[in-house]
mmCIF file of the C-alpha atoms, coordinates in Angstrom:
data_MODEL
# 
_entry.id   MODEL 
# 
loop_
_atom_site.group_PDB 
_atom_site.id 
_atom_site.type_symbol 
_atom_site.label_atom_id 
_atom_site.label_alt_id 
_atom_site.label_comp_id 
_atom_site.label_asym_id 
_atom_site.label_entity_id 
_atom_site.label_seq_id 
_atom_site.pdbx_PDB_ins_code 
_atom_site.Cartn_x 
_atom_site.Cartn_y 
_atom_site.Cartn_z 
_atom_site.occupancy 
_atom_site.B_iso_or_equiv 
_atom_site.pdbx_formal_charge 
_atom_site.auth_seq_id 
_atom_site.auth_comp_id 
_atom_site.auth_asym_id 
_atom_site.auth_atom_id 
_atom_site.pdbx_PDB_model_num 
ATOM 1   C CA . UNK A 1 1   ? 83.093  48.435 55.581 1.00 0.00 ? 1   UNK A CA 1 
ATOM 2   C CA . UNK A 1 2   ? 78.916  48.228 54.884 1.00 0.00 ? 2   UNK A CA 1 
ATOM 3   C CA . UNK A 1 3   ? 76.200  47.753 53.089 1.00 0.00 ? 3   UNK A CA 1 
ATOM 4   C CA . UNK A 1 4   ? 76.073  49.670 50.015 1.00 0.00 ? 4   UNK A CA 1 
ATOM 5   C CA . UNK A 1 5   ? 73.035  50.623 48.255 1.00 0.00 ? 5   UNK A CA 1 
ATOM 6   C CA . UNK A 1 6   ? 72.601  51.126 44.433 1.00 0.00 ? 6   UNK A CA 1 
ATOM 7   C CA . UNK A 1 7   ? 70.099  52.831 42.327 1.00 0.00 ? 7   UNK A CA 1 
ATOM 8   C CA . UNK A 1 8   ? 70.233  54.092 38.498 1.00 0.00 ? 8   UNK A CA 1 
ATOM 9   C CA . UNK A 1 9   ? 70.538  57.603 37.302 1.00 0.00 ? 9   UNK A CA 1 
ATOM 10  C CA . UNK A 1 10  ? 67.423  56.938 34.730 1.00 0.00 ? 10  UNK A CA 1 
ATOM 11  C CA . UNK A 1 11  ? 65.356  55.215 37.412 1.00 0.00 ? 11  UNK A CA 1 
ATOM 12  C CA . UNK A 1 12  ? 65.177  56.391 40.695 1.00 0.00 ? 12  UNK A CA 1 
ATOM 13  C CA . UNK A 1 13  ? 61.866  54.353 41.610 1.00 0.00 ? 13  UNK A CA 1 
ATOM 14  C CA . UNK A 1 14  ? 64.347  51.120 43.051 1.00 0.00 ? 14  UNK A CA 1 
ATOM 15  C CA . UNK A 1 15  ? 67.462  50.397 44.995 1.00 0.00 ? 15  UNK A CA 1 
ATOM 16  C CA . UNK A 1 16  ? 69.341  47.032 45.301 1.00 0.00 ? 16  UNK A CA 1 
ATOM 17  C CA . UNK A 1 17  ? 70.902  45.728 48.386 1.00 0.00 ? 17  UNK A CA 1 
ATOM 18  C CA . UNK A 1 18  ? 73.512  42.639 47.978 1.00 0.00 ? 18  UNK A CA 1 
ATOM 19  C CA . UNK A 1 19  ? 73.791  40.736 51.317 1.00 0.00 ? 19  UNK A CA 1 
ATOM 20  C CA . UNK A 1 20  ? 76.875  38.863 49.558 1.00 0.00 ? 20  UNK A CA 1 
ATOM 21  C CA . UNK A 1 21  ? 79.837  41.099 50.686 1.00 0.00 ? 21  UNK A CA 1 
ATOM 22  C CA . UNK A 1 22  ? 78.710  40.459 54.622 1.00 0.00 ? 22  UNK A CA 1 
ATOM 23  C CA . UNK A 1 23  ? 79.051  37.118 53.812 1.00 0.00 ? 23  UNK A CA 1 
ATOM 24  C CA . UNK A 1 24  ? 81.923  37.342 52.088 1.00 0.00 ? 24  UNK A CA 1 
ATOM 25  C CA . UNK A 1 25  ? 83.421  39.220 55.075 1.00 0.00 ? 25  UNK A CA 1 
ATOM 26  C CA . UNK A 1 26  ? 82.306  36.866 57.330 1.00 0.00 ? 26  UNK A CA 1 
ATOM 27  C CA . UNK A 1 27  ? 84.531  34.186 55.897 1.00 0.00 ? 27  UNK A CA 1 
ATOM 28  C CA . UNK A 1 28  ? 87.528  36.521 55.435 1.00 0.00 ? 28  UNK A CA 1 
ATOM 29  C CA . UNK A 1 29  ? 86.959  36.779 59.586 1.00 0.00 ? 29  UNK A CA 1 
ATOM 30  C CA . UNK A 1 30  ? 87.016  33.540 60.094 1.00 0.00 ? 30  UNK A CA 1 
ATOM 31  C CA . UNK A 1 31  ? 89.313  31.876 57.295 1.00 0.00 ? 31  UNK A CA 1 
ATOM 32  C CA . UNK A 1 32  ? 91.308  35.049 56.331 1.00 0.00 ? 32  UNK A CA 1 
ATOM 33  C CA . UNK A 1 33  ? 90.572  34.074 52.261 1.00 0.00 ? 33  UNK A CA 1 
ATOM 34  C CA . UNK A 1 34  ? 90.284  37.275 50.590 1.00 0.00 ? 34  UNK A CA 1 
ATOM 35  C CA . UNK A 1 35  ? 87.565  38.888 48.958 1.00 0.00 ? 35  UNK A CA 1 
ATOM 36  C CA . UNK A 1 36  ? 85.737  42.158 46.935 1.00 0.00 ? 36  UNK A CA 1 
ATOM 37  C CA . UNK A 1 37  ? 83.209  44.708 47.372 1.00 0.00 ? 37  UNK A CA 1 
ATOM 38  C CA . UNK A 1 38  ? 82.598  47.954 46.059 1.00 0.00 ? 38  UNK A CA 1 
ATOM 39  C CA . UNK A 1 39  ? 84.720  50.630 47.332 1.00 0.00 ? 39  UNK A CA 1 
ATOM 40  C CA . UNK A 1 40  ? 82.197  53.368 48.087 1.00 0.00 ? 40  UNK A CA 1 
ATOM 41  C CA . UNK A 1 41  ? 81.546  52.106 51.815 1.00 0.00 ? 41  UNK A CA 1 
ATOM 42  C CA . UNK A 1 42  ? 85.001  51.733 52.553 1.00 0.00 ? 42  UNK A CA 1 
ATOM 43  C CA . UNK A 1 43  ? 86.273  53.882 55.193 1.00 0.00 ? 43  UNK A CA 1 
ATOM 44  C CA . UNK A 1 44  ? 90.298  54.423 56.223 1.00 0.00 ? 44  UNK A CA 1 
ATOM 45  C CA . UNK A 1 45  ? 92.372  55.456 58.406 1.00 0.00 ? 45  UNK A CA 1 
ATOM 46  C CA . UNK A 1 46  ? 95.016  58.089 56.918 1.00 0.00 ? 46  UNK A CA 1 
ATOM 47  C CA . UNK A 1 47  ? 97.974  56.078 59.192 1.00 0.00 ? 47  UNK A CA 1 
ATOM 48  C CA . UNK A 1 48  ? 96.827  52.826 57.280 1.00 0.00 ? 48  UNK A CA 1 
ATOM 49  C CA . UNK A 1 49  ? 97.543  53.820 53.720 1.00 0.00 ? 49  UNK A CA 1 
ATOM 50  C CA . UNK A 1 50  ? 101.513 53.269 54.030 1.00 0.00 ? 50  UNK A CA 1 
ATOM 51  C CA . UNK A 1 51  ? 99.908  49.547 54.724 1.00 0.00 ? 51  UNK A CA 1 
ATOM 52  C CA . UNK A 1 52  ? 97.453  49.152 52.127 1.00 0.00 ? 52  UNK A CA 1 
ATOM 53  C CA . UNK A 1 53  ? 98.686  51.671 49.452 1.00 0.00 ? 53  UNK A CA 1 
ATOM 54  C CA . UNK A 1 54  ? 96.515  53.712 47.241 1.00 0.00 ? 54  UNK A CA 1 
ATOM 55  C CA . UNK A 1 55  ? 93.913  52.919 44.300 1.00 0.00 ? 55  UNK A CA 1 
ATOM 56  C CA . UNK A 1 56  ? 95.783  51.189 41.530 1.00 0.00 ? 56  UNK A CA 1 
ATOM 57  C CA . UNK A 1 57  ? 94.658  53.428 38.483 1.00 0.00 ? 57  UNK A CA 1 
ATOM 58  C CA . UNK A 1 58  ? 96.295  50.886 36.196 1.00 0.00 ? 58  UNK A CA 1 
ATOM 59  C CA . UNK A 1 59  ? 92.700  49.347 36.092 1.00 0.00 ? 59  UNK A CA 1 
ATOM 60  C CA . UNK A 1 60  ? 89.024  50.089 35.273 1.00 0.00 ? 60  UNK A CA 1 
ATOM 61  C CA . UNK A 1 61  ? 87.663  48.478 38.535 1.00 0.00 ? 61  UNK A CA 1 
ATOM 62  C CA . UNK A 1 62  ? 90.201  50.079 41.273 1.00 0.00 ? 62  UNK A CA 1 
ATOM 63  C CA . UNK A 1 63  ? 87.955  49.167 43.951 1.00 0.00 ? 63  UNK A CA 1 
ATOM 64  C CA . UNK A 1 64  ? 88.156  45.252 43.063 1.00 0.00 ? 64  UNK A CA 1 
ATOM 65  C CA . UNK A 1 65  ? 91.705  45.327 42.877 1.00 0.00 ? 65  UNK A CA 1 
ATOM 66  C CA . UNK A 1 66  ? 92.084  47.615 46.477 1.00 0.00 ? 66  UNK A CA 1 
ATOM 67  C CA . UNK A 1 67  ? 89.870  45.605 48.125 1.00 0.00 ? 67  UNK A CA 1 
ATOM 68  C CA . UNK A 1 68  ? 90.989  42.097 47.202 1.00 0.00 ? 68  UNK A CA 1 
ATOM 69  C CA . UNK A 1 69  ? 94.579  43.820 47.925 1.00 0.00 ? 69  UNK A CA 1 
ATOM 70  C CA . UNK A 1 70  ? 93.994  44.888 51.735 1.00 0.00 ? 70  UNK A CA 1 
ATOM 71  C CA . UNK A 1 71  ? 91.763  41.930 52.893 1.00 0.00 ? 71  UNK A CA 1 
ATOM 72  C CA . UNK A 1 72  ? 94.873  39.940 51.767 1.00 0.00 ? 72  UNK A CA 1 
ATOM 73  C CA . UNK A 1 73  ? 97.443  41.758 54.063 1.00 0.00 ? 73  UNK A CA 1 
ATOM 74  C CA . UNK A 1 74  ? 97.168  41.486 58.154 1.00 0.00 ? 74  UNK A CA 1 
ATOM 75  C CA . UNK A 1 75  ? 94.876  44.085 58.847 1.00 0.00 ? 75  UNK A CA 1 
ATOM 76  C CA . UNK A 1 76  ? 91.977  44.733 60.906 1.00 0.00 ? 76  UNK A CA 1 
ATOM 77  C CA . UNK A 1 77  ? 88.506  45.527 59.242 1.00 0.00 ? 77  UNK A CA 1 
ATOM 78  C CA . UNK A 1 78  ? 85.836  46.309 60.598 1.00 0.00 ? 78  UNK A CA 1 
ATOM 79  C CA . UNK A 1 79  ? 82.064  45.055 58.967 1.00 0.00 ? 79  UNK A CA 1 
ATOM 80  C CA . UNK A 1 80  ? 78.930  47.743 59.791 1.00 0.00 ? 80  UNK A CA 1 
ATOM 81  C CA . UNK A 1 81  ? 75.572  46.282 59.588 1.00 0.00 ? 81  UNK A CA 1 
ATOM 82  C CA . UNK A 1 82  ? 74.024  49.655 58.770 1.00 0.00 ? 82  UNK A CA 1 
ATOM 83  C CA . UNK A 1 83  ? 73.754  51.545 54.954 1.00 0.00 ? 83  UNK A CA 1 
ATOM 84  C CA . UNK A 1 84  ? 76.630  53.110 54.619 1.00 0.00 ? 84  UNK A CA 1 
ATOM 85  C CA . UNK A 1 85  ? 76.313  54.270 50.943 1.00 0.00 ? 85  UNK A CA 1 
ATOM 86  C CA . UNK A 1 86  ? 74.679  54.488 47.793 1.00 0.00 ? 86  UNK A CA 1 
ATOM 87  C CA . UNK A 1 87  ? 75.985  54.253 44.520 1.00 0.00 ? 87  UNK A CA 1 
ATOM 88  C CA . UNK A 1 88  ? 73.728  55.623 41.805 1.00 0.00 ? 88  UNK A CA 1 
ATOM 89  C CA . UNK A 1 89  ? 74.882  53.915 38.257 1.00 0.00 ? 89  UNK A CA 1 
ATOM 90  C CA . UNK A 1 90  ? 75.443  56.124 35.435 1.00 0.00 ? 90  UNK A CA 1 
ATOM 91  C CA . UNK A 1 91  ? 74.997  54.669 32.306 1.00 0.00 ? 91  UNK A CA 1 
ATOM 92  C CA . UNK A 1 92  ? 78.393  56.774 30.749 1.00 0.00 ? 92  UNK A CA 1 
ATOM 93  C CA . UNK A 1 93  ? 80.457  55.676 33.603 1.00 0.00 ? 93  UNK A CA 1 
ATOM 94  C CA . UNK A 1 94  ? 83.607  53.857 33.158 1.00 0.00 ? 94  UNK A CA 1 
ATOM 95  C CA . UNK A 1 95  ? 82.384  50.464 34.418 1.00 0.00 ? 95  UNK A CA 1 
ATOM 96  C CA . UNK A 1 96  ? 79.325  50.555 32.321 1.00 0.00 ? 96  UNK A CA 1 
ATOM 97  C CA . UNK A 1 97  ? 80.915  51.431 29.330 1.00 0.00 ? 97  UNK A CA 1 
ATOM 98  C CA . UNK A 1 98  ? 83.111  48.433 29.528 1.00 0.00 ? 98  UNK A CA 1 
ATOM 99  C CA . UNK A 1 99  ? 81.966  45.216 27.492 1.00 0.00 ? 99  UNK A CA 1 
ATOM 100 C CA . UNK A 1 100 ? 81.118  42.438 29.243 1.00 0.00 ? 100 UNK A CA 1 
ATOM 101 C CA . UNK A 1 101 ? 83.880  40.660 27.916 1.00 0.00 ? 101 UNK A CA 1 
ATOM 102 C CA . UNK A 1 102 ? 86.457  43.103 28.897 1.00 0.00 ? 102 UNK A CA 1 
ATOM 103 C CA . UNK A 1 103 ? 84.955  43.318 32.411 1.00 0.00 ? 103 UNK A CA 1 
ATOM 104 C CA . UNK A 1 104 ? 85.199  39.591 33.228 1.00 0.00 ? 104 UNK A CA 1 
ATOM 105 C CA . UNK A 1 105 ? 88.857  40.029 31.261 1.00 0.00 ? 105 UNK A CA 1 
ATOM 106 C CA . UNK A 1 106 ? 89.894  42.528 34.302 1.00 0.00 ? 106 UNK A CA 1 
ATOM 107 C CA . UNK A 1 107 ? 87.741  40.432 36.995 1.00 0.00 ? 107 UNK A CA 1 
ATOM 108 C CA . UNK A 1 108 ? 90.182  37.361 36.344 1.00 0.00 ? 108 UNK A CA 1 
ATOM 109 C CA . UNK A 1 109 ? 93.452  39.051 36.105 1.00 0.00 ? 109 UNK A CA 1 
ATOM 110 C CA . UNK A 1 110 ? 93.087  40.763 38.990 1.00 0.00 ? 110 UNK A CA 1 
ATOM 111 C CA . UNK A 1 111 ? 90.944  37.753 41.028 1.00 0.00 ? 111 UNK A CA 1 
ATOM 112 C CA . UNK A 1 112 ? 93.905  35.317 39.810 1.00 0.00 ? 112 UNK A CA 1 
ATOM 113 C CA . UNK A 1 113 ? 96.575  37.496 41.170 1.00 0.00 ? 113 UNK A CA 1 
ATOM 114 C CA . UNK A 1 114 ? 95.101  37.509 44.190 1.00 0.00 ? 114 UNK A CA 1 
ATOM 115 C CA . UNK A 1 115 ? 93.661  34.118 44.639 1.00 0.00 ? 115 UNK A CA 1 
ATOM 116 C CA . UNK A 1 116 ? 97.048  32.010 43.551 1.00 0.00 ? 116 UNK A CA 1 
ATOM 117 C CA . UNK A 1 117 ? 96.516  28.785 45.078 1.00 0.00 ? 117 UNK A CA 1 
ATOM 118 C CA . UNK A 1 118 ? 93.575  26.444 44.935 1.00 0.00 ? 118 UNK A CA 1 
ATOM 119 C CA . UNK A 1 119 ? 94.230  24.835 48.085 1.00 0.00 ? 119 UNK A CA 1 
ATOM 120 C CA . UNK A 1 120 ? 93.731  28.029 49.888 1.00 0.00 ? 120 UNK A CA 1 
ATOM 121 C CA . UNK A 1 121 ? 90.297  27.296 49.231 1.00 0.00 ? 121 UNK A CA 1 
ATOM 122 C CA . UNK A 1 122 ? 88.253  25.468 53.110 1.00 0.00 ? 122 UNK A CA 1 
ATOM 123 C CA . UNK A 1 123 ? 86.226  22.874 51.864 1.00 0.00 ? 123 UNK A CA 1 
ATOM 124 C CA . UNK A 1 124 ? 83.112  24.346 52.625 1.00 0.00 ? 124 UNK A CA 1 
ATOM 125 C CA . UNK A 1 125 ? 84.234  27.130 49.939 1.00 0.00 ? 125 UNK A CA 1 
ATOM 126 C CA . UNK A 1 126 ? 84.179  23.951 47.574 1.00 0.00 ? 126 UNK A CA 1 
ATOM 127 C CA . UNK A 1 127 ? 80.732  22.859 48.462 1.00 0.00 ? 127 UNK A CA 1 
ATOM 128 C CA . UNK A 1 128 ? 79.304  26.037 47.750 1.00 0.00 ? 128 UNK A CA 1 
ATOM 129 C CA . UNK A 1 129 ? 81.200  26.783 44.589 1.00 0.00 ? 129 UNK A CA 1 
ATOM 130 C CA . UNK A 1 130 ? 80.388  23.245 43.312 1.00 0.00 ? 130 UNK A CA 1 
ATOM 131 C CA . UNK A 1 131 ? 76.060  23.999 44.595 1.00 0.00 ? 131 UNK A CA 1 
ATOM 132 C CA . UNK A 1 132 ? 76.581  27.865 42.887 1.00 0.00 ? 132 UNK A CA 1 
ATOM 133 C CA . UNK A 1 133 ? 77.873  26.001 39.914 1.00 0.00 ? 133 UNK A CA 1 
ATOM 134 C CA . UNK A 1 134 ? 75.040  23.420 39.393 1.00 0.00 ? 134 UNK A CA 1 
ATOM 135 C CA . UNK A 1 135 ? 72.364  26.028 40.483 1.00 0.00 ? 135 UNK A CA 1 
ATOM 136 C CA . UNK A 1 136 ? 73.088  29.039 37.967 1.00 0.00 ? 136 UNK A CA 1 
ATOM 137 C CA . UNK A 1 137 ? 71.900  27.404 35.046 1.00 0.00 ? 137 UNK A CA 1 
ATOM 138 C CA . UNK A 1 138 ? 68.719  26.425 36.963 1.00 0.00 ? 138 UNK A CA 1 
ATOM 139 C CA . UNK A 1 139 ? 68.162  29.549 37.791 1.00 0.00 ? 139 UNK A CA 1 
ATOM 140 C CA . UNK A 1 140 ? 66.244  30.971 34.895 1.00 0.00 ? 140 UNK A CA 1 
ATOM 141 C CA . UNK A 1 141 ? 63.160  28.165 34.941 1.00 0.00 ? 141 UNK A CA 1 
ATOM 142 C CA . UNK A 1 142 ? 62.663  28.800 38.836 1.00 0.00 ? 142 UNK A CA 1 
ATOM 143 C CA . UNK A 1 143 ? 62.162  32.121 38.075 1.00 0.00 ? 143 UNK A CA 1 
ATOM 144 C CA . UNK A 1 144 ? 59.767  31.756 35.675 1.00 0.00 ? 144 UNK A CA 1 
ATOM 145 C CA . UNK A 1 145 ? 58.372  29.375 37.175 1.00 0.00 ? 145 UNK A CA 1 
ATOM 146 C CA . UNK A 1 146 ? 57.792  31.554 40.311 1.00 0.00 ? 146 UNK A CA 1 
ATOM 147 C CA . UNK A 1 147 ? 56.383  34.001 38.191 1.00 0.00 ? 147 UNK A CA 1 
ATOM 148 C CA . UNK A 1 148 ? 53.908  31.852 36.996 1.00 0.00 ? 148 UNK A CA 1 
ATOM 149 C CA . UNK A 1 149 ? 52.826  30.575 40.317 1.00 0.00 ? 149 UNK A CA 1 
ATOM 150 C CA . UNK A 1 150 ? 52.983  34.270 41.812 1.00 0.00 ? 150 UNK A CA 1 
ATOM 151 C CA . UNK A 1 151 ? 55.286  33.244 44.440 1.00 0.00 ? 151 UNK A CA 1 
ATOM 152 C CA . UNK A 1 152 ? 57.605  35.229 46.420 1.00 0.00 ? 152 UNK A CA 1 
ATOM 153 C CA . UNK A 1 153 ? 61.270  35.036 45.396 1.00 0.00 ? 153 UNK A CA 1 
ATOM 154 C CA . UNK A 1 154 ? 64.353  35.446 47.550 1.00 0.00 ? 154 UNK A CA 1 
ATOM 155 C CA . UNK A 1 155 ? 66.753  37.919 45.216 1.00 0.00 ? 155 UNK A CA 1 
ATOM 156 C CA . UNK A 1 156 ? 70.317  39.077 46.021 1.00 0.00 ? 156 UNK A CA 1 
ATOM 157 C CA . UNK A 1 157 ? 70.585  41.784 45.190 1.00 0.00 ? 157 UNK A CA 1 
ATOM 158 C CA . UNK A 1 158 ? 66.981  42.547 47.542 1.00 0.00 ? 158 UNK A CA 1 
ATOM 159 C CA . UNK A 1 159 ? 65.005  45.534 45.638 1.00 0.00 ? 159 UNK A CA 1 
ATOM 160 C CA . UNK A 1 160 ? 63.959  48.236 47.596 1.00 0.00 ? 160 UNK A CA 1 
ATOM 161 C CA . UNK A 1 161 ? 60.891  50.736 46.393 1.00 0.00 ? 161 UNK A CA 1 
ATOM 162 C CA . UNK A 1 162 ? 62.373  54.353 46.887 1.00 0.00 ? 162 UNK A CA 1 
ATOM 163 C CA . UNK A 1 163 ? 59.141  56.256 46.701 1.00 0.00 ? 163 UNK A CA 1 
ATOM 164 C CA . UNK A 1 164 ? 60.618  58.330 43.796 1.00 0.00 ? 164 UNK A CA 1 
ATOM 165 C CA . UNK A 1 165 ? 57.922  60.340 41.947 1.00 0.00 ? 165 UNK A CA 1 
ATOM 166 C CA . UNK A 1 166 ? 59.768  61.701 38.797 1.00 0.00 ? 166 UNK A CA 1 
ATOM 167 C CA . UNK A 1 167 ? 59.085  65.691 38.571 1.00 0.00 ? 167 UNK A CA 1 
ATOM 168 C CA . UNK A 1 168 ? 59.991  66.597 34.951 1.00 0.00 ? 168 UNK A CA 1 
ATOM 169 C CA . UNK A 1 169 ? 60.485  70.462 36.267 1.00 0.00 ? 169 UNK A CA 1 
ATOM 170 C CA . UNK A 1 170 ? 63.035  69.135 39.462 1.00 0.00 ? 170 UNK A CA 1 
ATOM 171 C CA . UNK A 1 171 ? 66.189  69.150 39.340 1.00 0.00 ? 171 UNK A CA 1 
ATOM 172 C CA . UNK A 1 172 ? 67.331  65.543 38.209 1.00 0.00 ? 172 UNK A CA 1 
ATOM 173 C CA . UNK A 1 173 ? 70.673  65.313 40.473 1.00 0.00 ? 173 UNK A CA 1 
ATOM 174 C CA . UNK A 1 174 ? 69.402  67.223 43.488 1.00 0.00 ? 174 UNK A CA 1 
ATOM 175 C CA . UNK A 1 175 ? 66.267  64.761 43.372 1.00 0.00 ? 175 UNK A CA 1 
ATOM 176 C CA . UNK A 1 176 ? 68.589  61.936 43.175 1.00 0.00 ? 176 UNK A CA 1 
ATOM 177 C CA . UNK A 1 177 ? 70.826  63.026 46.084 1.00 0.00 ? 177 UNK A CA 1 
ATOM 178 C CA . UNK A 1 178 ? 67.393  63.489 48.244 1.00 0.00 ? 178 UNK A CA 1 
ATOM 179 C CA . UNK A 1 179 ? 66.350  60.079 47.408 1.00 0.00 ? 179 UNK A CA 1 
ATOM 180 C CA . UNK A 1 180 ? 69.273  58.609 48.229 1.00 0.00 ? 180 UNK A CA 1 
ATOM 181 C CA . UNK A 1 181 ? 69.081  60.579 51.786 1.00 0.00 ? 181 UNK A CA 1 
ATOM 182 C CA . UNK A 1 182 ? 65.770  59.516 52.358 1.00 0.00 ? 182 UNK A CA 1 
ATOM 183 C CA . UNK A 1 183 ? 66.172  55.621 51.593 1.00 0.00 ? 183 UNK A CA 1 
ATOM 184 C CA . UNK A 1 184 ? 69.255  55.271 53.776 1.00 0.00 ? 184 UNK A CA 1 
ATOM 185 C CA . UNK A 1 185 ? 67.951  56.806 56.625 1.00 0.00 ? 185 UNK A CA 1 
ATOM 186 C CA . UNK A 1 186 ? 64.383  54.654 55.932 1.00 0.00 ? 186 UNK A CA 1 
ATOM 187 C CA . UNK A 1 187 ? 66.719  51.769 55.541 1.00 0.00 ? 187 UNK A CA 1 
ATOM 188 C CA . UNK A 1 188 ? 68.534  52.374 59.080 1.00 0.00 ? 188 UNK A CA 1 
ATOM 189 C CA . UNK A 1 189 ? 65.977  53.043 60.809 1.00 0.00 ? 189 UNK A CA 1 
ATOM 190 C CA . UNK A 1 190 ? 65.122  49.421 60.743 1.00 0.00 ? 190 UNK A CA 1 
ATOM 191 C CA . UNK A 1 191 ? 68.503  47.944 61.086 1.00 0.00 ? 191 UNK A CA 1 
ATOM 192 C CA . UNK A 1 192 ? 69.763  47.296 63.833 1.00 0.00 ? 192 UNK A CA 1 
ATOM 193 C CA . UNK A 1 193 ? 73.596  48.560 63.717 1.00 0.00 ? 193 UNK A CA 1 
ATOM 194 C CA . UNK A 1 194 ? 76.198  46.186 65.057 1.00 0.00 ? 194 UNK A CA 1 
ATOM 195 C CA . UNK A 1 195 ? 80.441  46.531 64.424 1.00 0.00 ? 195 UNK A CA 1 
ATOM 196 C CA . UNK A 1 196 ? 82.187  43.144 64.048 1.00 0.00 ? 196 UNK A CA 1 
ATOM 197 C CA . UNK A 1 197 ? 85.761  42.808 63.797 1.00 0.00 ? 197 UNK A CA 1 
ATOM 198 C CA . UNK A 1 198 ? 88.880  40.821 64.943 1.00 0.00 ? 198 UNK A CA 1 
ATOM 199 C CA . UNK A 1 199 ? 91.231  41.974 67.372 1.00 0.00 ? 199 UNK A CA 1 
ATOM 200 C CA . UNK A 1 200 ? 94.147  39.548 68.906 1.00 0.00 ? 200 UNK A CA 1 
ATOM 201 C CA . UNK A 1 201 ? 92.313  36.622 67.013 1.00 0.00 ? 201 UNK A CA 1 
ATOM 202 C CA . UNK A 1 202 ? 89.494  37.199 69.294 1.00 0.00 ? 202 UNK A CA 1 
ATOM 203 C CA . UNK A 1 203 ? 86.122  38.285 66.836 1.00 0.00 ? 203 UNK A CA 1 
ATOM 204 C CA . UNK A 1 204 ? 84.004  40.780 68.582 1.00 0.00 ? 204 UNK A CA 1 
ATOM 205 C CA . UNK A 1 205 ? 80.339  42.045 68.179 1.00 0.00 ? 205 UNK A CA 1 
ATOM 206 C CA . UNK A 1 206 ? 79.037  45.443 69.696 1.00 0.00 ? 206 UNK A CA 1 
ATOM 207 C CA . UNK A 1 207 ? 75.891  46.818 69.919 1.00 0.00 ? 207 UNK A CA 1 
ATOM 208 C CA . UNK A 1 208 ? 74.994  50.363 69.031 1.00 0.00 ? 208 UNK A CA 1 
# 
């Protein structure tokens, strides 16, 4: 697993980059409590799949369900620091076509089947639940309140500038591919690209 990059099919100009799934990774090292992340970074090994099974088509969001499905089985992942991929969001794409309503609908089922018992919740999990919780309404007036100060804000999902110059003769999905080729290599070249994982209990970091 990586770092996955997203941009949007009518505006190549940005890209987002969420820093929550290496978090959330970090505490499925070190507590085992499962988790989600978009599928498009995922890499497997062929031998693994009798393991972890296939993509549940029964739902919209298959890579939710697949991910929250093989961090909760005894299995070894492995977290890349680097880019690995980039999603470009279509507006006619399954997900997007979804109502909000019937997203969050499939979000619980699937994060209730998963995540059964409250008490496998660490405490710390409950501290920052309960801080996420009294911070989200807040969040609106800091913003604008930023704004009006012209202060720097700290944003998860981190936007990116792609350089994109829109050519209305190009070629909209070749230009899109190159854009995406030249921010991930832009974005890796300043990264500097480690592999954690657990092996025998014992969690490892190497160095490219």
């Amino acid at each position: 697993m990586g770092y996955n990059a997203a941009t949007q099919s009518d505006d190549l100009t940005f890209a987002k980059i969420k820093e929550d799934p290496a978090k959330d990774y970090q505490r499925w090292l070190e507590h085992s409590t499962p988790f989600w992340m978009i599928g498009l970074p995922i890499l497997i090994r062929r031998s693994m799949l009798a393991l972890t099974g296939m993509f549940n088509t029964g739902v919209v969001l298959v890579d939710l369900e697949f991910v929250y499905r093989i961090t909760s089985l005894n299995v070894n992942i492995a977290w890349c620091t680097a880019v690995l991929s980039m999603h470009i969001s279509n507006p006619n794409g399954n997900f997007n076509r979804m109502t909000k309503k019937d997203r969050m609908a499939e979000y619980n089922r699937i994060t209730k089947f998963f995540i059964t018992n409250p008490t496998r919740r660490s405490t710390g999990e409950v501290i920052r639940n309960t801080i996420e919780s009294i911070k989200r309404p807040l969040r609106p007036a800091k913003r604008d309140f930023f704004n009006n100060m012209g202060w720097n804000q700290y944003q998860d999902p981190e936007r990116f500038d792609t350089g994109y110059i829109h050519n209305p003769n190009g070629d909209p999905i070749k230009s899109a591919f190159v854009i995406c080729d030249l921010f991930l290599d832009s974005q890796n070249a300043n990264r500097s690209v480690e592999f954690l994982y657990k092996e025998k209990e014992i969690s490892k970091v190497f160095k490219q």
